[in-house]
KETIDO-746529 format. One line per field, with one value per residue (C-alpha): residue number from 1; x, y, z; residue in three letters. Coordinates in steps of 0.1 Angstrom, whole numbers, plus 5000, padded with zeros to 4 digits. Example, Ala and Ser with C-alpha at 12.3 -4.5 7.8 and 13.67 -1.06 7.14 Angstrom:
BEGIN
resi	1,2
east	5123,5137
north	4955,4989
up	5078,5071
resn	ALA,SER
END
This chain:
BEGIN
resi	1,2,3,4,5,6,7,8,9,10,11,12,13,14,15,16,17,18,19,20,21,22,23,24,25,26,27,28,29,30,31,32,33,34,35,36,37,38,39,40,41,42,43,44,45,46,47,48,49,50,51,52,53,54,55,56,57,58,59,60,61,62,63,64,65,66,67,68,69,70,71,72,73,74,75,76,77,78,79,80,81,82,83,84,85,86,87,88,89,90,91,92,93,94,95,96,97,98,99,100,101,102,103,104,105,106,107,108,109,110,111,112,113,114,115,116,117,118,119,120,121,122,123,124,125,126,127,128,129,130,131,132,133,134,135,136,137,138,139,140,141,142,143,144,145,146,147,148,149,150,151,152,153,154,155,156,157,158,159,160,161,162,163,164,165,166,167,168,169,170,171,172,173,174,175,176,177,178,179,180,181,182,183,184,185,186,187,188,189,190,191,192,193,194,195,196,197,198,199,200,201,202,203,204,205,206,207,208,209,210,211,212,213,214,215,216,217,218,219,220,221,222
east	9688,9695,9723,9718,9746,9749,9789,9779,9750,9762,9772,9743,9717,9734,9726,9690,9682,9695,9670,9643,9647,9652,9619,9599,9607,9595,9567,9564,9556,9565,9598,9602,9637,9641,9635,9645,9621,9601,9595,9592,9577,9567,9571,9580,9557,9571,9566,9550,9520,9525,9506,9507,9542,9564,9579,9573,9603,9594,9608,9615,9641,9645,9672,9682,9692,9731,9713,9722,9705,9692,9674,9659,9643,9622,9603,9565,9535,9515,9490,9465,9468,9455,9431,9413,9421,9409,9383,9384,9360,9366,9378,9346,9315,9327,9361,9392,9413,9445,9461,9469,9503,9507,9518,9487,9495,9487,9467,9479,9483,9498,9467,9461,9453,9438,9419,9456,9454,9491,9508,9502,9498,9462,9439,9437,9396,9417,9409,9431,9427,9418,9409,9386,9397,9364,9366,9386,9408,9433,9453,9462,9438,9462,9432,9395,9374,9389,9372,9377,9354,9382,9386,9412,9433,9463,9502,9511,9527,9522,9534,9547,9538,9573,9565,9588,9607,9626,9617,9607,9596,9560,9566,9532,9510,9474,9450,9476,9467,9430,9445,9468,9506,9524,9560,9568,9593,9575,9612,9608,9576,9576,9612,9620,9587,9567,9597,9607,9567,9566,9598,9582,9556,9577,9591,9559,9555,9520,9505,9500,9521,9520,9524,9539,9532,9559,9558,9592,9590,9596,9632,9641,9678,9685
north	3798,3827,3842,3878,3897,3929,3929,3963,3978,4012,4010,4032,4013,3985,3993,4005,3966,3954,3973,3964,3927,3930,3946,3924,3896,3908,3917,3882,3898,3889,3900,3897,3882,3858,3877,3908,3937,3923,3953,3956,3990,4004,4037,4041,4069,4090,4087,4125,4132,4166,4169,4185,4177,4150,4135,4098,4078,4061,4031,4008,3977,3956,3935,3954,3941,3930,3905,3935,3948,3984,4004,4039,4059,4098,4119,4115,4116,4085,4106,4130,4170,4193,4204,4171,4172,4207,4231,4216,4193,4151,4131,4108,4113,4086,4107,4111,4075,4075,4041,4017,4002,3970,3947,3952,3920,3934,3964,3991,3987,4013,4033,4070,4094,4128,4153,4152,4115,4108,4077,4060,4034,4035,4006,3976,3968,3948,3965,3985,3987,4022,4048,4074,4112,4129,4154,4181,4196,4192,4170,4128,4104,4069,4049,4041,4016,4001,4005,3987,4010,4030,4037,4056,4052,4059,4060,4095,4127,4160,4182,4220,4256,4251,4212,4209,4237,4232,4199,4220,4205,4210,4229,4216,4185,4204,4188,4161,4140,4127,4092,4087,4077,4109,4118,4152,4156,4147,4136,4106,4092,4099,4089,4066,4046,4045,4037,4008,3996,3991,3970,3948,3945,3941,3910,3897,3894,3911,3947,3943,3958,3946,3977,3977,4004,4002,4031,4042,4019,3988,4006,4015,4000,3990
up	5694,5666,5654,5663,5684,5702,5693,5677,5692,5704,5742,5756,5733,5750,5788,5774,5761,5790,5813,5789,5789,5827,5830,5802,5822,5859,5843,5823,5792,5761,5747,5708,5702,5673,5643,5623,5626,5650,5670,5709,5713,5742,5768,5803,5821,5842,5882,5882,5882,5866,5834,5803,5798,5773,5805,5793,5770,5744,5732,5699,5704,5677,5655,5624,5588,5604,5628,5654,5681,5684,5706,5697,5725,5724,5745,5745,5765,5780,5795,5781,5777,5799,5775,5784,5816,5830,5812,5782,5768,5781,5756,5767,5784,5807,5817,5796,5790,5808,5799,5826,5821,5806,5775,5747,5724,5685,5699,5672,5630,5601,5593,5593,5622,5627,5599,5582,5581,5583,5587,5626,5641,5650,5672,5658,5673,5699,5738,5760,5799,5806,5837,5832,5843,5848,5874,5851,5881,5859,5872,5859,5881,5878,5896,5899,5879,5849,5811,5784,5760,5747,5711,5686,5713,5685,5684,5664,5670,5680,5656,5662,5639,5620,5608,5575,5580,5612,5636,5666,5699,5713,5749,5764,5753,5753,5729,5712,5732,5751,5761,5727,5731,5714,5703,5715,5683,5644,5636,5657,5645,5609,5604,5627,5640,5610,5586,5614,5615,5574,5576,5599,5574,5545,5563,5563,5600,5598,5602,5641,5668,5702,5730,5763,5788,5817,5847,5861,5891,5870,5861,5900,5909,5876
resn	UNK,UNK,UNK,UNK,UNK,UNK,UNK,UNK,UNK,UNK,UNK,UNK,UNK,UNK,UNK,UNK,UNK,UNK,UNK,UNK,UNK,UNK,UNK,UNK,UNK,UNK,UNK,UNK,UNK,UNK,UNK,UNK,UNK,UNK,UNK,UNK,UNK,UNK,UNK,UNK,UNK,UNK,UNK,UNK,UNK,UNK,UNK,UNK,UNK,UNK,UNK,UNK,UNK,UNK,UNK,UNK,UNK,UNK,UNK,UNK,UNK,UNK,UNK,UNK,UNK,UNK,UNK,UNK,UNK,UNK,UNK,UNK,UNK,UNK,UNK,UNK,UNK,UNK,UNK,UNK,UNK,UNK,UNK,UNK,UNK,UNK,UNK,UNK,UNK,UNK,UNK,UNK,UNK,UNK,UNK,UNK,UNK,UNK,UNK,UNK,UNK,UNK,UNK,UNK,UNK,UNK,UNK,UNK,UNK,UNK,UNK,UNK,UNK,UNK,UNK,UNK,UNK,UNK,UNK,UNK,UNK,UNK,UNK,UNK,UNK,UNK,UNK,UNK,UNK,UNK,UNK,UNK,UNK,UNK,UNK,UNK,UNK,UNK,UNK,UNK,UNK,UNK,UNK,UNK,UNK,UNK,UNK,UNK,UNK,UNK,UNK,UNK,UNK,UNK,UNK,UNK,UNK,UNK,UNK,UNK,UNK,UNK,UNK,UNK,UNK,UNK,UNK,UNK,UNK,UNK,UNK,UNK,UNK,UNK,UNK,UNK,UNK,UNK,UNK,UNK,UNK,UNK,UNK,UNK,UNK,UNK,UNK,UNK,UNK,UNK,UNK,UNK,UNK,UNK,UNK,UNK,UNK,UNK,UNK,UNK,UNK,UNK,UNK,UNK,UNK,UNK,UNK,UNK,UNK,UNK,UNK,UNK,UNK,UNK,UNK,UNK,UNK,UNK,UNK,UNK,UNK,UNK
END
Protein backbone atom coordinates (compact mmCIF):
# COMPACT_ATOMS: atom_id res chain seq x y z
CA UNK A 1 0.00 0.00 0.00
CA UNK A 2 1.12 3.84 -0.55
CA UNK A 3 0.70 6.75 1.19
CA UNK A 4 -1.27 8.88 -1.08
CA UNK A 5 -4.69 10.43 0.11
CA UNK A 6 -7.57 12.25 -1.41
CA UNK A 7 -8.10 14.23 2.18
CA UNK A 8 -7.61 17.29 -0.23
CA UNK A 9 -8.64 16.60 -3.60
CA UNK A 10 -11.25 19.15 -4.42
CA UNK A 11 -14.90 17.55 -3.83
CA UNK A 12 -15.93 17.45 -7.58
CA UNK A 13 -12.44 15.98 -8.65
CA UNK A 14 -13.42 13.68 -5.99
CA UNK A 15 -16.69 12.18 -7.35
CA UNK A 16 -14.85 12.32 -11.01
CA UNK A 17 -11.94 9.67 -9.65
CA UNK A 18 -14.42 7.80 -8.10
CA UNK A 19 -16.39 7.20 -11.46
CA UNK A 20 -13.07 6.54 -13.16
CA UNK A 21 -11.87 3.85 -10.93
CA UNK A 22 -15.38 2.45 -11.01
CA UNK A 23 -15.19 2.20 -14.71
CA UNK A 24 -11.27 1.13 -15.08
CA UNK A 25 -12.27 -1.76 -13.22
CA UNK A 26 -15.54 -3.10 -15.17
CA UNK A 27 -13.61 -2.76 -17.90
CA UNK A 28 -10.44 -4.64 -16.18
CA UNK A 29 -8.05 -2.17 -17.37
CA UNK A 30 -5.36 -0.97 -15.83
CA UNK A 31 -5.62 1.81 -13.41
CA UNK A 32 -2.20 3.65 -12.55
CA UNK A 33 -2.24 4.12 -8.65
CA UNK A 34 1.05 3.85 -6.88
CA UNK A 35 3.19 6.54 -8.04
CA UNK A 36 3.38 10.24 -8.52
CA UNK A 37 2.82 11.50 -12.06
CA UNK A 38 1.90 8.41 -13.31
CA UNK A 39 -0.79 9.58 -15.52
CA UNK A 40 -4.22 7.85 -16.32
CA UNK A 41 -5.33 9.69 -19.34
CA UNK A 42 -8.09 8.96 -21.19
CA UNK A 43 -11.69 10.44 -22.72
CA UNK A 44 -15.22 9.45 -22.52
CA UNK A 45 -17.04 9.83 -26.10
CA UNK A 46 -20.17 10.99 -26.11
CA UNK A 47 -23.31 8.66 -26.76
CA UNK A 48 -24.25 11.03 -30.08
CA UNK A 49 -23.62 10.37 -33.01
CA UNK A 50 -23.59 13.94 -34.12
CA UNK A 51 -20.40 15.02 -35.61
CA UNK A 52 -18.30 17.83 -35.95
CA UNK A 53 -18.62 18.78 -32.52
CA UNK A 54 -16.18 18.77 -29.09
CA UNK A 55 -18.89 16.67 -27.29
CA UNK A 56 -16.24 14.15 -25.85
CA UNK A 57 -14.41 14.79 -22.06
CA UNK A 58 -11.25 14.41 -21.75
CA UNK A 59 -9.55 13.23 -18.90
CA UNK A 60 -6.04 13.27 -16.82
CA UNK A 61 -6.10 11.66 -13.08
CA UNK A 62 -3.09 11.49 -11.41
CA UNK A 63 -1.24 11.91 -7.85
CA UNK A 64 0.39 15.35 -7.60
CA UNK A 65 3.72 16.47 -5.71
CA UNK A 66 1.54 16.32 -2.01
CA UNK A 67 0.97 12.49 -2.53
CA UNK A 68 -2.79 13.97 -3.54
CA UNK A 69 -5.11 12.99 -5.91
CA UNK A 70 -6.23 15.12 -8.86
CA UNK A 71 -8.37 14.90 -11.63
CA UNK A 72 -8.45 17.53 -14.57
CA UNK A 73 -11.10 17.12 -17.22
CA UNK A 74 -11.76 19.36 -20.94
CA UNK A 75 -13.84 19.23 -23.84
CA UNK A 76 -12.47 17.37 -26.90
CA UNK A 77 -13.23 15.31 -29.76
CA UNK A 78 -12.83 11.41 -30.05
CA UNK A 79 -14.09 11.33 -33.43
CA UNK A 80 -12.94 12.88 -36.66
CA UNK A 81 -14.21 16.33 -38.29
CA UNK A 82 -16.62 16.54 -40.87
CA UNK A 83 -14.14 17.68 -43.19
CA UNK A 84 -13.14 13.93 -43.19
CA UNK A 85 -16.18 12.76 -42.93
CA UNK A 86 -18.38 14.34 -45.84
CA UNK A 87 -16.90 16.09 -49.04
CA UNK A 88 -13.72 16.33 -47.90
CA UNK A 89 -10.84 14.37 -48.69
CA UNK A 90 -10.60 10.61 -46.25
CA UNK A 91 -8.03 10.77 -43.93
CA UNK A 92 -7.13 7.14 -45.66
CA UNK A 93 -7.83 5.49 -48.74
CA UNK A 94 -9.16 2.80 -46.58
CA UNK A 95 -11.91 5.27 -44.85
CA UNK A 96 -11.20 7.81 -42.14
CA UNK A 97 -10.00 6.13 -38.51
CA UNK A 98 -12.62 6.46 -35.88
CA UNK A 99 -11.06 4.94 -32.74
CA UNK A 100 -12.72 2.08 -31.17
CA UNK A 101 -12.88 2.49 -27.37
CA UNK A 102 -10.50 0.86 -25.34
CA UNK A 103 -7.24 1.00 -22.87
CA UNK A 104 -4.05 1.52 -25.59
CA UNK A 105 -1.10 0.41 -23.03
CA UNK A 106 2.05 3.05 -24.03
CA UNK A 107 0.32 3.95 -27.42
CA UNK A 108 1.29 7.90 -27.42
CA UNK A 109 4.96 9.77 -26.46
CA UNK A 110 6.07 13.71 -26.20
CA UNK A 111 6.92 14.49 -29.74
CA UNK A 112 5.77 17.16 -32.11
CA UNK A 113 2.59 17.28 -34.29
CA UNK A 114 1.43 19.11 -37.34
CA UNK A 115 3.45 21.65 -39.87
CA UNK A 116 3.79 23.90 -36.51
CA UNK A 117 5.36 20.99 -34.89
CA UNK A 118 4.29 21.77 -31.29
CA UNK A 119 4.52 19.86 -28.37
CA UNK A 120 1.95 16.36 -28.45
CA UNK A 121 1.79 13.44 -27.64
CA UNK A 122 2.14 11.73 -30.90
CA UNK A 123 2.02 7.49 -31.58
CA UNK A 124 4.43 5.64 -30.18
CA UNK A 125 4.70 2.73 -33.44
CA UNK A 126 2.55 0.70 -30.87
CA UNK A 127 -1.21 -0.17 -32.82
CA UNK A 128 -4.64 1.23 -32.17
CA UNK A 129 -7.95 -0.66 -33.01
CA UNK A 130 -9.56 1.41 -35.58
CA UNK A 131 -12.96 1.57 -37.97
CA UNK A 132 -12.70 2.92 -41.18
CA UNK A 133 -15.47 5.84 -42.25
CA UNK A 134 -15.55 5.60 -46.02
CA UNK A 135 -18.77 6.42 -47.34
CA UNK A 136 -18.49 10.43 -46.69
CA UNK A 137 -22.32 10.98 -45.82
CA UNK A 138 -21.05 12.76 -43.24
CA UNK A 139 -22.00 11.14 -40.54
CA UNK A 140 -19.56 8.89 -37.61
CA UNK A 141 -19.81 4.92 -38.71
CA UNK A 142 -19.06 3.34 -34.82
CA UNK A 143 -18.82 -0.31 -36.60
CA UNK A 144 -17.68 -2.50 -39.41
CA UNK A 145 -14.32 -4.37 -39.84
CA UNK A 146 -11.54 -3.46 -37.43
CA UNK A 147 -7.89 -1.94 -38.74
CA UNK A 148 -5.03 -1.83 -37.13
CA UNK A 149 -3.01 0.15 -40.03
CA UNK A 150 -3.62 3.43 -38.47
CA UNK A 151 -0.84 5.87 -38.09
CA UNK A 152 -0.23 9.60 -36.58
CA UNK A 153 -3.10 8.88 -34.81
CA UNK A 154 -1.92 11.92 -32.30
CA UNK A 155 -3.03 13.59 -28.97
CA UNK A 156 -2.94 17.57 -29.79
CA UNK A 157 -5.17 20.42 -30.06
CA UNK A 158 -7.11 22.40 -32.17
CA UNK A 159 -6.21 25.72 -32.04
CA UNK A 160 -8.65 28.98 -32.86
CA UNK A 161 -7.70 32.48 -35.16
CA UNK A 162 -6.93 34.44 -31.80
CA UNK A 163 -4.15 31.66 -30.43
CA UNK A 164 -1.90 33.92 -27.96
CA UNK A 165 -4.02 36.64 -27.72
CA UNK A 166 -7.26 35.42 -26.18
CA UNK A 167 -7.81 31.32 -25.58
CA UNK A 168 -10.90 31.12 -27.72
CA UNK A 169 -12.84 27.88 -28.23
CA UNK A 170 -13.12 26.15 -31.77
CA UNK A 171 -17.12 26.13 -32.57
CA UNK A 172 -16.87 23.11 -34.99
CA UNK A 173 -14.05 20.31 -35.17
CA UNK A 174 -13.65 20.41 -39.28
CA UNK A 175 -10.13 19.40 -40.34
CA UNK A 176 -8.49 19.09 -36.56
CA UNK A 177 -9.10 16.16 -36.46
CA UNK A 178 -9.19 12.76 -39.22
CA UNK A 179 -9.12 10.14 -36.28
CA UNK A 180 -6.76 12.27 -33.73
CA UNK A 181 -7.94 12.79 -29.97
CA UNK A 182 -8.23 16.84 -29.88
CA UNK A 183 -8.72 19.49 -27.03
CA UNK A 184 -11.28 21.87 -28.18
CA UNK A 185 -9.52 24.75 -25.97
CA UNK A 186 -5.24 25.19 -26.63
CA UNK A 187 -5.30 26.22 -22.82
CA UNK A 188 -5.87 22.67 -21.88
CA UNK A 189 -3.23 20.89 -23.79
CA UNK A 190 -0.33 23.20 -23.83
CA UNK A 191 -0.70 24.11 -20.16
CA UNK A 192 -2.14 21.45 -18.52
CA UNK A 193 -1.43 17.93 -20.50
CA UNK A 194 1.80 18.56 -21.91
CA UNK A 195 3.28 20.26 -18.63
CA UNK A 196 1.63 17.04 -16.62
CA UNK A 197 3.26 14.43 -19.53
CA UNK A 198 7.07 16.02 -18.94
CA UNK A 199 6.59 15.57 -15.15
CA UNK A 200 5.98 12.09 -15.68
CA UNK A 201 9.11 12.02 -17.53
CA UNK A 202 11.12 13.98 -15.20
CA UNK A 203 10.20 11.25 -12.64
CA UNK A 204 11.82 8.94 -14.79
CA UNK A 205 8.82 6.72 -15.35
CA UNK A 206 9.43 6.81 -19.20
CA UNK A 207 8.26 8.79 -22.30
CA UNK A 208 5.08 6.46 -22.91
CA UNK A 209 1.59 7.14 -22.07
CA UNK A 210 -0.90 4.58 -21.96
CA UNK A 211 -4.62 5.76 -23.46
CA UNK A 212 -7.96 4.73 -22.50
CA UNK A 213 -10.96 5.44 -24.66
CA UNK A 214 -14.24 4.89 -22.55
CA UNK A 215 -17.97 5.63 -24.34
CA UNK A 216 -20.71 7.18 -22.11
CA UNK A 217 -22.39 3.87 -21.43
CA UNK A 218 -19.53 2.69 -19.24
CA UNK A 219 -20.53 5.94 -16.84
CA UNK A 220 -24.56 5.11 -16.96
CA UNK A 221 -26.05 5.02 -13.09
CA UNK A 222 -23.03 6.10 -11.67
Amino acid sequence: MNDFSNKHTPPAELRALDMLRRAYDKRGYVFFEDRKYDLNIGAIRNDTNVPNRFDDSFFVAFIDERSTWRVAMWSCTTDPGLYFLGSGKMGNQSGTAVLIPGQYRRCWKIGVHGKKKYPALVQNGKPFNVWRDHNRDGSINRSGKIYTDVTGLNCHKAYSWNEGKVIGKNKVVSNWSAGCQVAEVSYAHDYILMPLARKQRQKGLGNSFTYTLFDAEDFRGM
